[in-house]
Rosetta silent file (secondary structure, phi, psi, omega in degrees, C-alpha in Angstrom):
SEQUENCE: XXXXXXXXXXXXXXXXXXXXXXXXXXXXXXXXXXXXXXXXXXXXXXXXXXXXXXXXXXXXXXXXXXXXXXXXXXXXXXXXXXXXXXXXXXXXXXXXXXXXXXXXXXXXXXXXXXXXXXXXXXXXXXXXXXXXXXXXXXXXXXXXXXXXXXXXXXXXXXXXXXXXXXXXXXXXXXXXXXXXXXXXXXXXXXXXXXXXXXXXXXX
SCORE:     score description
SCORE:     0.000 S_00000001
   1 L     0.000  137.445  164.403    0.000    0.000    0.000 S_00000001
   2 L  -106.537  113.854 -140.349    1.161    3.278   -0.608 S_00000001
   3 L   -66.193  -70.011  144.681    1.174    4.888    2.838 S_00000001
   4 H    18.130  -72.311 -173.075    2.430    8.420    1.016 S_00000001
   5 H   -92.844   13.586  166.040   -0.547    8.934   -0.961 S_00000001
   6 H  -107.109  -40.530  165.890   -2.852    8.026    1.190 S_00000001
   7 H   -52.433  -31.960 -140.245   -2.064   10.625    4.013 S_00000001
   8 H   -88.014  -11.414  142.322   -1.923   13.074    1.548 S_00000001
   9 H    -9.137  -75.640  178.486   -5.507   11.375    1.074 S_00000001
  10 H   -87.888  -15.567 -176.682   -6.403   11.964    4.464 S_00000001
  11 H   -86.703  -28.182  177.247   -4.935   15.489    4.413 S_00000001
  12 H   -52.119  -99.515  166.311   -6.923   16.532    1.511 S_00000001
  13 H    23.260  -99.946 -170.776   -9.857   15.233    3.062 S_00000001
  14 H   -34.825  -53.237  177.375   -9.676   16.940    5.933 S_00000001
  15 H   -62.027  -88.462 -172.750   -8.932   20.346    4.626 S_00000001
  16 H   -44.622  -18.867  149.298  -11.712   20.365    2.286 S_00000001
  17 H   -53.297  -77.524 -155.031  -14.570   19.344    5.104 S_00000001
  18 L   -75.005   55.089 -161.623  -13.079   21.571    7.315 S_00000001
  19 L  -129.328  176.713 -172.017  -12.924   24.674    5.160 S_00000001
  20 L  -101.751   88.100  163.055  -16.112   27.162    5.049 S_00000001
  21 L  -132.104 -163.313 -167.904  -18.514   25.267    2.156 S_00000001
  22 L   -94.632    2.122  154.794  -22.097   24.598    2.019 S_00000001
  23 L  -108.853   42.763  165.753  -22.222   21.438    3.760 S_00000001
  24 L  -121.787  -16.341 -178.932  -19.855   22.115    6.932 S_00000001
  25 H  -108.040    1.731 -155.422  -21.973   25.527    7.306 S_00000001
  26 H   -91.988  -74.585  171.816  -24.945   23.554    6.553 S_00000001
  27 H    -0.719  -79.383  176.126  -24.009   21.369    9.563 S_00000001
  28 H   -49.961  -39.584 -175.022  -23.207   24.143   11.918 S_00000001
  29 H  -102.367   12.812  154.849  -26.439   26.181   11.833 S_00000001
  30 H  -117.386   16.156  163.465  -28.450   23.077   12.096 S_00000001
  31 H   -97.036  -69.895 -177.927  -26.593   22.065   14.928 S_00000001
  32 H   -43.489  -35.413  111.704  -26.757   25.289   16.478 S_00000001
  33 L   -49.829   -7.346  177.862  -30.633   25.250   16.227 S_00000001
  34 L  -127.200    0.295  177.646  -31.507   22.109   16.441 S_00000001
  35 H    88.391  155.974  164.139  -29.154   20.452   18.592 S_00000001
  36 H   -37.116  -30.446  179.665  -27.085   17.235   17.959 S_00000001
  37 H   -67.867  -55.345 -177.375  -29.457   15.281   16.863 S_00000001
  38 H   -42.472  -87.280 -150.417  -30.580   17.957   13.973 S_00000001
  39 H   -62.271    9.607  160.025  -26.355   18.188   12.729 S_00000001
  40 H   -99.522  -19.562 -173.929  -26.339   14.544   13.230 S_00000001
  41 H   -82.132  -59.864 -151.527  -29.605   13.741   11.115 S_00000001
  42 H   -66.856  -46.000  156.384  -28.024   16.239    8.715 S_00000001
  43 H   -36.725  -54.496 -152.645  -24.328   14.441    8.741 S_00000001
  44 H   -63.672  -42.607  166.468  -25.840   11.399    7.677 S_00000001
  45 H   -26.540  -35.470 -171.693  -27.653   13.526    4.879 S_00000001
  46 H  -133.337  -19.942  148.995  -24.652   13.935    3.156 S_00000001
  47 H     0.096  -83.010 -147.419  -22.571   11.141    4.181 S_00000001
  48 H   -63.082  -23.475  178.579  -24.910    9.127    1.938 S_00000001
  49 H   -50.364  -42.085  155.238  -24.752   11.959   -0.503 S_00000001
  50 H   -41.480  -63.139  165.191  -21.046   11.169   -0.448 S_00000001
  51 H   -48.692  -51.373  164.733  -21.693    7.836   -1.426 S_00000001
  52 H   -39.452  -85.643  178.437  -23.890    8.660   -4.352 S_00000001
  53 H   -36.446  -73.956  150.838  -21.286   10.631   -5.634 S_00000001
  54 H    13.123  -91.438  144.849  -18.855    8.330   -5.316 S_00000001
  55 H   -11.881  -66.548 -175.611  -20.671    5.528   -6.800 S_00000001
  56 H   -44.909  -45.112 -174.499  -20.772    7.593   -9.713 S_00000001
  57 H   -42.998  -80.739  178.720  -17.020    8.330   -9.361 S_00000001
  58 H   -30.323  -41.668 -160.766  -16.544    4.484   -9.643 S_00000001
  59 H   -87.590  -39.838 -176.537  -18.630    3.641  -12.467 S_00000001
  60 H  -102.061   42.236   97.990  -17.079    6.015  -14.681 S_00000001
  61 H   -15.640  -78.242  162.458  -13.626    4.852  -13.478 S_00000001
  62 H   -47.752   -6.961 -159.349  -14.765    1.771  -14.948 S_00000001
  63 L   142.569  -86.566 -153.320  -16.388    2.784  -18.111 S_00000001
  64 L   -81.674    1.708  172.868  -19.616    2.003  -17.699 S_00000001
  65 L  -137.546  130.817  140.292  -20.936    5.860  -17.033 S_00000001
  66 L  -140.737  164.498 -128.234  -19.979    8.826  -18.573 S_00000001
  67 L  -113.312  131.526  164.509  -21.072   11.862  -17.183 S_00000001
  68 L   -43.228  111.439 -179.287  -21.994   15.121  -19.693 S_00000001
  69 L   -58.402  -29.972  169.162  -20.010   17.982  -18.860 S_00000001
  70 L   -52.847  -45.592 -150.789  -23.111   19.934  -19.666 S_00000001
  71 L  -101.181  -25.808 -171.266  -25.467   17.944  -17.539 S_00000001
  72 H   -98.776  -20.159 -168.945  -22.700   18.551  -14.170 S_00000001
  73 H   -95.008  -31.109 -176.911  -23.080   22.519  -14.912 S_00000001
  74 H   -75.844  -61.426 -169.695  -26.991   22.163  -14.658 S_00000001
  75 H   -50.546  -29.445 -160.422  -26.555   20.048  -11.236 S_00000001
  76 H   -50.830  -52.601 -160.002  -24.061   22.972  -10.142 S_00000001
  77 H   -56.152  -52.011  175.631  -26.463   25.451  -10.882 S_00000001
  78 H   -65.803  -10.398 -157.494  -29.466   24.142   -8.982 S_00000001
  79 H   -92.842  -23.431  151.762  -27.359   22.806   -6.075 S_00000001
  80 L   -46.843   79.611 -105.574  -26.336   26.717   -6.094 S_00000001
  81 L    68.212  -30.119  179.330  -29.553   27.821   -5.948 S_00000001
  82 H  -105.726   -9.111 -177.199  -31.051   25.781   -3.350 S_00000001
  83 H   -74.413  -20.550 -177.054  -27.659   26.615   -1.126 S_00000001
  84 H   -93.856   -6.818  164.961  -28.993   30.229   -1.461 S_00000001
  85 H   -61.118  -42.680  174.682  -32.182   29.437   -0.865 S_00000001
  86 H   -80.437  -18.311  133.469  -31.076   28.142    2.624 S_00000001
  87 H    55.059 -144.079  167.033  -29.566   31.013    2.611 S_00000001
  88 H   -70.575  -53.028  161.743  -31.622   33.490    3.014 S_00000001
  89 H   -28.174  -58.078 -170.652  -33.997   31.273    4.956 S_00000001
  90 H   -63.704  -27.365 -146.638  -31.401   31.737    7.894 S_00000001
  91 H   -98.884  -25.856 -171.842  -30.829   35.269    7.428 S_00000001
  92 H   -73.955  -86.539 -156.423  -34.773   36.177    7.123 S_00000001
  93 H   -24.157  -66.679 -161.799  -34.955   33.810   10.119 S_00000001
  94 H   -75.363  -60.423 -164.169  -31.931   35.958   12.524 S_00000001
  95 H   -61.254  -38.813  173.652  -33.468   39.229   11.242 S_00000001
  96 L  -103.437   32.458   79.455  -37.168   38.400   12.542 S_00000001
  97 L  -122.528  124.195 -164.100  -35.916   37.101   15.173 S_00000001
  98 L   -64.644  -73.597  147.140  -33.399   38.639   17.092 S_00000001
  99 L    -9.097   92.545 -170.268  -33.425   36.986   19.956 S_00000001
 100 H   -72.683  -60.706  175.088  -30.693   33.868   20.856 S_00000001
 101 H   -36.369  -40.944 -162.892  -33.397   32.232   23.406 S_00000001
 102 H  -106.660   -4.356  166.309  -35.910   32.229   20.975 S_00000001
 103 H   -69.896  -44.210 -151.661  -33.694   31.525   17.926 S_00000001
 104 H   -83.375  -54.010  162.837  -32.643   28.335   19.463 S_00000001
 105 L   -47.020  -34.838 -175.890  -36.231   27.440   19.755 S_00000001
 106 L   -93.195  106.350  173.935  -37.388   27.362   15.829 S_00000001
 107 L  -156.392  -15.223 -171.056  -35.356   24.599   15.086 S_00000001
 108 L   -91.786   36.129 -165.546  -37.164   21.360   13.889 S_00000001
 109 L  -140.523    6.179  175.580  -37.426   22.501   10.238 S_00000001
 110 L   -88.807  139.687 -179.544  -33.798   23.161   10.210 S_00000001
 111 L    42.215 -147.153 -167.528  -31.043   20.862    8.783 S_00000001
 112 L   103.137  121.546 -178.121  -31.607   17.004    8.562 S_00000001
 113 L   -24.215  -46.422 -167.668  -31.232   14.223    6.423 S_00000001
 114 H   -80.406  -21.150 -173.678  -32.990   15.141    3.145 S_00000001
 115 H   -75.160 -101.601  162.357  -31.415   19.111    3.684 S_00000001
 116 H    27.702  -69.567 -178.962  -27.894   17.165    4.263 S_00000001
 117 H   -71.406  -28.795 -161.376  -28.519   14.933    0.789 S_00000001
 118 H   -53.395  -59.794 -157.519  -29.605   17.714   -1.180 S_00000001
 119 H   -73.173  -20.890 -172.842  -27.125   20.328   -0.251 S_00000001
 120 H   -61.909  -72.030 -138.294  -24.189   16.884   -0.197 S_00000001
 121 H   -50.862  -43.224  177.748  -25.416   15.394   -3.686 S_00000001
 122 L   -82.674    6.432  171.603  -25.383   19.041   -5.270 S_00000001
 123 L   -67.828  162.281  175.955  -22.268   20.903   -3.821 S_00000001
 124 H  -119.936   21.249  151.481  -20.048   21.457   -6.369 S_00000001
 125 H   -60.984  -51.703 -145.107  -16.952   21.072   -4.211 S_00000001
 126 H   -78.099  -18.480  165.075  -17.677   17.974   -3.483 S_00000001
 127 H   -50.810  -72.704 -162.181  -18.627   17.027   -7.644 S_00000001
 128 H   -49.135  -14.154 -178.156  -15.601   18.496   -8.740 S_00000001
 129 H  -101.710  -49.293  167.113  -13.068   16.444   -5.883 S_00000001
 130 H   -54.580  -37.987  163.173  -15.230   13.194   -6.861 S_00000001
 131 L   -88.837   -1.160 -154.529  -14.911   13.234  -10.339 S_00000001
 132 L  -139.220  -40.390 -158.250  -11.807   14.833  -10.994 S_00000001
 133 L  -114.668  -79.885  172.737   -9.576   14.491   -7.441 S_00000001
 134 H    -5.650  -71.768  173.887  -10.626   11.323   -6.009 S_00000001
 135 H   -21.753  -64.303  176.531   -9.629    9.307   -9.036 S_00000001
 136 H   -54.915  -12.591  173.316   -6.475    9.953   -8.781 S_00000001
 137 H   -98.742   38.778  173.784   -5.773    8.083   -5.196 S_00000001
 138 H   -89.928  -28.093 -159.344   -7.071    4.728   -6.832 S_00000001
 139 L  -103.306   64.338  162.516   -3.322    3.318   -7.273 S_00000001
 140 L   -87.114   -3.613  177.541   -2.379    3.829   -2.923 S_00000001
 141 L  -140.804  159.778 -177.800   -2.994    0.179   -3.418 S_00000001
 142 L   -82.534    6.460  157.067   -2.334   -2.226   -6.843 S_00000001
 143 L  -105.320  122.638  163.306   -6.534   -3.358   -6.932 S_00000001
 144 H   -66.539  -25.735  149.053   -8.293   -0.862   -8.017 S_00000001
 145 H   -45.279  -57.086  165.595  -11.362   -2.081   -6.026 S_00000001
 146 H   -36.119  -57.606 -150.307   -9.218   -2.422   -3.019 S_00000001
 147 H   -66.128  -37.473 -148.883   -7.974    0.845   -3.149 S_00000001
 148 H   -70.504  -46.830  170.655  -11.579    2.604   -3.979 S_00000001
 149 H   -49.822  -57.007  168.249  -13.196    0.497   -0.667 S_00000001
 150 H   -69.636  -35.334  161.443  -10.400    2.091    1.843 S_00000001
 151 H   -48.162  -52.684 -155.286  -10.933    5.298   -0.161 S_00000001
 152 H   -65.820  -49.785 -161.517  -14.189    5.304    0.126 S_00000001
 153 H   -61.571  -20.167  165.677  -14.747    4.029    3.672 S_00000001
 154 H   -55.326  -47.839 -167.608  -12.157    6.626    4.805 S_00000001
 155 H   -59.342 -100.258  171.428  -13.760    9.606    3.087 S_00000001
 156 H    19.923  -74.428  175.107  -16.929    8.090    5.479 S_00000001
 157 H   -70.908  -16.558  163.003  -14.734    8.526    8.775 S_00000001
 158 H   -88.434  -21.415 -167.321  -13.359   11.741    7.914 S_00000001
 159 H   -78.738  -57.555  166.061  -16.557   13.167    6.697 S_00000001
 160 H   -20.183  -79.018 -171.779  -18.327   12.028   10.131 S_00000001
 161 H   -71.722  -30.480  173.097  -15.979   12.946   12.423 S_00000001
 162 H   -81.304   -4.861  166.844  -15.024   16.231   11.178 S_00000001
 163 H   -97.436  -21.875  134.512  -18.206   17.660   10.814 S_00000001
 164 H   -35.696  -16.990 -172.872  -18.787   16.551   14.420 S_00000001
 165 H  -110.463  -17.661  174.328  -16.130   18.544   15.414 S_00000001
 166 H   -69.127  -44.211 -177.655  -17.073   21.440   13.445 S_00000001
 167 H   -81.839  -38.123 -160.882  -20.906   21.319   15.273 S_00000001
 168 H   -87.873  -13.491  144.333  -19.576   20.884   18.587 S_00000001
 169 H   -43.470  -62.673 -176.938  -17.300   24.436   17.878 S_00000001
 170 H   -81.247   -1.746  173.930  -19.779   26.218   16.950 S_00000001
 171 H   -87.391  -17.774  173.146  -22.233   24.720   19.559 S_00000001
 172 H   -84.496  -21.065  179.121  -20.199   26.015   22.525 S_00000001
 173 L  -103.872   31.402  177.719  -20.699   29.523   20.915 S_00000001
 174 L   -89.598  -29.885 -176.639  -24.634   28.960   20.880 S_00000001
 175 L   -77.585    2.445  170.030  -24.409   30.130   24.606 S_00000001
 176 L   -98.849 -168.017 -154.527  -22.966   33.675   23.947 S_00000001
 177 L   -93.367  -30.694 -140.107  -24.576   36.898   23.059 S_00000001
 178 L   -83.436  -52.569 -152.220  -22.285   36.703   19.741 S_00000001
 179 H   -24.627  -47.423 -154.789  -25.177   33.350   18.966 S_00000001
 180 H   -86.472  -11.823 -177.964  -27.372   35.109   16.671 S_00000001
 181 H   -76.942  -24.937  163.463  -24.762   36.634   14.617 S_00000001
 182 H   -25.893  -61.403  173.889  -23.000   33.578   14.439 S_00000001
 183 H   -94.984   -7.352  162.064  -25.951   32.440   12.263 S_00000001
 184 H   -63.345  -54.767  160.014  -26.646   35.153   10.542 S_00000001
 185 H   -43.046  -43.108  179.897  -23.094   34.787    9.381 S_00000001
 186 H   -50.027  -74.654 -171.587  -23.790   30.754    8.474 S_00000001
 187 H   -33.498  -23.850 -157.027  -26.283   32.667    6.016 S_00000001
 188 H  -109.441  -16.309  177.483  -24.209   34.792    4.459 S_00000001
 189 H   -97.039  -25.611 -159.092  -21.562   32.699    3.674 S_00000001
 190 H   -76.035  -31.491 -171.857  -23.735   29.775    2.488 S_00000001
 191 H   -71.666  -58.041 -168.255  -25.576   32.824   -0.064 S_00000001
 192 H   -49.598  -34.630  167.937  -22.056   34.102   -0.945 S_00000001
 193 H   -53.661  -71.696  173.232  -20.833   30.092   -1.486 S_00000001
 194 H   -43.920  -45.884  166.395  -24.002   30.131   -3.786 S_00000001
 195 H   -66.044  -48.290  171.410  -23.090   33.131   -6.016 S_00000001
 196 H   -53.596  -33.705 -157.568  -19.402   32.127   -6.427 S_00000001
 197 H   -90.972  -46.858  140.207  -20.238   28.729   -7.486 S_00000001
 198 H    12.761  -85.464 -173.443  -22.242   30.599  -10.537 S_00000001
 199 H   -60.283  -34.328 -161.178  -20.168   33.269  -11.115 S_00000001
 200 H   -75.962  -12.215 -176.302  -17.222   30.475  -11.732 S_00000001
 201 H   -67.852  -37.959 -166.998  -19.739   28.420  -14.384 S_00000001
 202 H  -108.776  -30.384  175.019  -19.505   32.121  -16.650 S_00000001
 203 L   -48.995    0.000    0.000  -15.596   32.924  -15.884 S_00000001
């Protein structure tokens, strides 16, 4: 196995969860209204979303799919569009109410699996590092099968834990005054996420 290109594997990884995109901010403000359970129903959301992708990754590895370049610009667009959709939800949300006590209340419509796959299956970080970056870490082992099962199940364990680690940051700073801006920020980045990933479709 080659140990070498698989940290650099796991370092990728890492860095690209834990970076400011639309599912790690997705995460945060539905853990921070909704509690663990919400950013944990919401992990799993894009976990499997992960897999999907993936999948895909795999087949046209193999062959047996290949994907329209045209047809990947359409998902961008919509997954871009519904990130700004959530948006604005938050930011409408923090503006009519004000309030950290009572933000923290409005919470069961927040995050969640199907928000999770949506915002997962349609980021377009996470297209562009499955089709395009991913591939390339097939030969850390000489079966390609091999390698794509410890790829994959890694991606899994990295994805998991670091967006766990990500909710319970920002969940110790649901108890300061700082709380509502906190999510008003989540909004603002996730609309701003949403514009860029556009604007770069026209560059």
């Amino acid at each position: 196995m080659n140990y070498v290109d698989y940290f650099l594997f796991i370092l990728t990884v890492v860095v690209m969860i834990a970076t400011p995109g639309p599912v790690m901010i997705l995460v945060a403000s539905a853990g921070l209204q909704g509690g663990y359970q919400k950013a944990l129903q919401t992990i799993f959301g894009t976990n499997f979303a992960s897999l999907i992708l993936i999948f895909i990754s795999i087949l046209m590895l193999n062959g047996i799919v290949a994907v329209n370049q045209n047809y990947l610009n359409i998902i961008r667009v919509l997954g871009c569009l519904y990130i700004a959709y959530i948006g604005v939800g938050i930011i409408k949300e923090v503006l009519q109410t004000p309030d950290a006590a009572a933000l923290t209340m409005v919470s069961a419509k927040k995050g969640g699996f199907k928000r999770g796959l949506l915002v997962g299956i349609s980021n377009p970080k996470d297209i562009i590092f499955f089709s395009a970056f991913f591939p390339q870490f097939v030969s850390i082992t000489p079966h390609i099968n091999t390698s794509l099962s410890i790829l994959t199940f890694t991606w899994i364990v990295l994805d998991f834990l670091t967006l766990s680690l990500v909710y319970m940051f920002f969940r110790k700073l649901s108890n300061s005054h700082l709380y509502p801006k906190i999510l008003g920020l989540c909004g603002g980045l996730l609309l701003l996420i949403a514009i860029y990933g556009i604007a770069q479709l026209f560059i």
